[in-house]
C-alpha positions as CSV (number, residue, x, y, z in Angstrom):
1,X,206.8,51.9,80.1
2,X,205.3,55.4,79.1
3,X,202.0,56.1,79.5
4,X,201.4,55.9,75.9
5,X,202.4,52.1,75.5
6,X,201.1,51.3,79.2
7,X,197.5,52.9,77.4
8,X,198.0,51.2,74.3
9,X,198.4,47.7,76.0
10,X,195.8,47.6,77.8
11,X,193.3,48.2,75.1
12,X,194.6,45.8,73.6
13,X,193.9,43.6,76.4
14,X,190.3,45.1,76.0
15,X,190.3,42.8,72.7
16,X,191.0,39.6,74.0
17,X,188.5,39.8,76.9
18,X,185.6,40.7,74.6
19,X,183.0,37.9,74.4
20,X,180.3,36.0,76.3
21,X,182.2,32.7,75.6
22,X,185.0,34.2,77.8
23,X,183.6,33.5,81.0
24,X,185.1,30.5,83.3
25,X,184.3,29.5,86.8
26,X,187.2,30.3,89.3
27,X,188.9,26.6,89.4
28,X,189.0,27.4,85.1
29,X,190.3,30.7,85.7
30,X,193.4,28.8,88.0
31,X,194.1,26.1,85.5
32,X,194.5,28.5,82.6
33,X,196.5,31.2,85.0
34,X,198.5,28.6,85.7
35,X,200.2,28.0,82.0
36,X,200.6,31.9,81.2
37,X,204.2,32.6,82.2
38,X,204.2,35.8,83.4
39,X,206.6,38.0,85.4
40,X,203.8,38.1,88.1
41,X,202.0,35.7,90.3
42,X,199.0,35.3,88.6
43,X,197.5,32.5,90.9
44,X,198.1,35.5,93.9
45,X,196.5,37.8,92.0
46,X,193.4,35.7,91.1
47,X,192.9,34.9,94.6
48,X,193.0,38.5,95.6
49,X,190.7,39.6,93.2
50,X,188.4,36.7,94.0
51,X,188.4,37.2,97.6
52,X,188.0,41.3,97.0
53,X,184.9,40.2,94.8
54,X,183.4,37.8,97.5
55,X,184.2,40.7,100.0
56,X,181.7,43.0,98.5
57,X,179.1,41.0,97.7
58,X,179.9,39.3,94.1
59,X,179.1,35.3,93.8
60,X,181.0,34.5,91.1
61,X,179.1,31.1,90.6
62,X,176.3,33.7,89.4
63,X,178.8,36.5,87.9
64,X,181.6,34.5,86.4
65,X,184.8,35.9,85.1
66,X,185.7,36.3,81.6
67,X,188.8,34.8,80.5
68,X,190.0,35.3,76.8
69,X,192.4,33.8,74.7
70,X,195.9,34.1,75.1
71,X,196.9,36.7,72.4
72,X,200.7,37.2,70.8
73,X,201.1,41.0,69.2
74,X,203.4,41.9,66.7
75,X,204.4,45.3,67.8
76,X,206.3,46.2,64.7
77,X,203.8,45.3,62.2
78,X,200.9,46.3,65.0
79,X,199.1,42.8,64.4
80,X,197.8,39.8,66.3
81,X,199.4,37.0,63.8
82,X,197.1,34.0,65.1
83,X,193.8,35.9,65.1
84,X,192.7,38.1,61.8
85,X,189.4,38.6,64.2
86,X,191.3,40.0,66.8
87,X,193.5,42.4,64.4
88,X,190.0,43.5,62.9
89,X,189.6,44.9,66.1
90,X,192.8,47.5,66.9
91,X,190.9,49.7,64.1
92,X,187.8,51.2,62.4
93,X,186.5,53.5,60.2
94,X,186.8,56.5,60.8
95,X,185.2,60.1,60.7
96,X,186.7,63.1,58.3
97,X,189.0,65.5,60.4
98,X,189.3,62.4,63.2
99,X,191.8,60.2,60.9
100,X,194.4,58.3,62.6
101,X,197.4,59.2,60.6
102,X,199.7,56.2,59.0
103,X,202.9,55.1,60.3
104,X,204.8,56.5,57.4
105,X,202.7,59.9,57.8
106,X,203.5,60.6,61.4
């Protein structure tokens, strides 16, 4: 993966975990982990980030973690087709001379 698309995803994994209503005890955070298919061992990984938490002093009972929905991207069209809220979100508004070209202008 270059660094471009290895950037680009995970801001876009920035947009799924934004939200208050995100946030799941640890026995959540295993039973939703435990449906993604993923080409890592996401159960492993919780527990290590849970017990590097614990290690310095987090109690996630007080300081849950934030889980957000599970989002497909259409990298081709550059759109989240389930969620209009979430494609709101790869963009903005923005400033004169800061204008992110168009595909067909790059």
């Amino acid at each position: 993966m270059s660094t471009f698309s290895h950037c680009t995803a995970c801001h876009l994994g920035d947009i799924s975990y934004l939200g208050e209503e995100n946030k799941v005890s640890i026995d959540e955070a295993r039973r939703i982990l435990a449906d993604v298919n993923s080409l890592a061992d996401n159960l492993a990984t919780l527990d290590r980030t849970a017990r590097h938490l614990a290690d310095n002093g987090v109690d996630l009972k007080k300081e849950p973690l934030s889980i957000g929905p599970l989002l497909k991207f259409d990298p081709q069209r550059e759109v989240f087709p389930d969620s209009h809220q979430a494609t709101a979100l790869t963009t903005r508004e923005y400033r004169e001379g800061f204008l992110c070209p168009t595909p067909d202008a790059v």
